[in-house]
N, C-alpha and C positions, 0 to 999 in steps of 0.2 A: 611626327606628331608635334601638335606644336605646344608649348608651355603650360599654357591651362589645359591641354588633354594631360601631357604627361604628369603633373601634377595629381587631378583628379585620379589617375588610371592608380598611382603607388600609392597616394591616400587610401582610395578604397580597397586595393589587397591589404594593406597594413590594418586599416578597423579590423576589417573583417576575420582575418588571420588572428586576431590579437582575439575579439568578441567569442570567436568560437573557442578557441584557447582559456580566455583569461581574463574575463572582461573587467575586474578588477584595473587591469593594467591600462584600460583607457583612460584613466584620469586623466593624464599628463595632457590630453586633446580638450581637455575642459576647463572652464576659468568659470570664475565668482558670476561673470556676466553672463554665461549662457545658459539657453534654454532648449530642453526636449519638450517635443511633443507626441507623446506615447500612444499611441490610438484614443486620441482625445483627451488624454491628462496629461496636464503640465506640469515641468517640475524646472528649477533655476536655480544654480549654482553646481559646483563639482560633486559635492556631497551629496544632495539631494539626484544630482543625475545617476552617479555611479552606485545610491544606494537602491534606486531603479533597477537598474539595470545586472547588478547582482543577487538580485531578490528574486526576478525570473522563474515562473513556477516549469521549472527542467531543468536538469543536468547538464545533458550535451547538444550542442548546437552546429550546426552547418551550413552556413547560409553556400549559395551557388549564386551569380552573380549573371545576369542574364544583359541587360542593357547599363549604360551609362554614358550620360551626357552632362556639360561642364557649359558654363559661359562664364564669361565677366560678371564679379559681382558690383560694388561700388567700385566706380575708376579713380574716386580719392583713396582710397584704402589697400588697391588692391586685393580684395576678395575676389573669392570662385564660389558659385554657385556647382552642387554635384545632384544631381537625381541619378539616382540606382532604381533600377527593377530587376528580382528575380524570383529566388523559391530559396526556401529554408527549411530546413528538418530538425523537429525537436527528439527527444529522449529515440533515437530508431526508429520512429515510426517510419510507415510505409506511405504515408502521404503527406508529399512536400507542401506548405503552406507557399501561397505568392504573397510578397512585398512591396513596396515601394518607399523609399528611404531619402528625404532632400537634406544634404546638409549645407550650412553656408559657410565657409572657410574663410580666416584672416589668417593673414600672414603676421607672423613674429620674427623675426630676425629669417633664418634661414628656413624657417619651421613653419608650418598653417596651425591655428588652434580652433575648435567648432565654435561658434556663435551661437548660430540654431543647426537645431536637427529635429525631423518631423519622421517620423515613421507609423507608417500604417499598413495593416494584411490587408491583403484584397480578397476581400469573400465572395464569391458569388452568386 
């Protein structure tokens, strides 16, 4: 696998491991400058995303991770580009919701921290 898979492939088990767990503990992947975009609302900065994303009307989460693909984002900066598609289960229920999740990734020393992140369910 080469650099930007294996990159993208341990980013997205770590969100996701952490998100179902503790979403709380993602902060540390957000800065002042970036932005989600939550099924059509936007929110910018750390505080603003992780009080998103904590407020979540559920308990327990699961996401299952179905596809993922990575490219070069800026070749000044070296960012990754991530699209995820899968399904996610909220409080037990018995029908998994589908997703699709872009995030764009800069690098920090040895670390990526998110830029943007776009997530939307797929209804259909």
């Amino acid at each position: 696998m080469d650099h930007i898979g294996s990159v993208a492939k341990s980013f997205v088990e770590y969100y996701y491991s952490t998100f179902d767990t503790n979403r709380a503990a993602l902060t540390s992947l957000y800065r002042e400058e970036s932005m989600l975009t939550f099924e059509g609302q936007q929110f910018r900065g750390t505080a603003s995303i992780i009080e998103k994303l904590t407020t979540l009307p559920f308990q327990k989460v699961s996401h299952n991770v179905n596809t993922l693909d990575a490219q070069p984002g800026s070749p000044s900066t070296g960012s990754i580009i991530v699209t995820v598609t899968g399904h996610l289960t909220v409080d037990d229920s018995p029908n998994p919701l589908m997703f699709c999740q872009t995030f764009h990734l800069v690098p920090a020393g040895s670390t990526y921290w998110i830029f943007n992140d776009i997530f939307r369910l797929n209804c259909a």
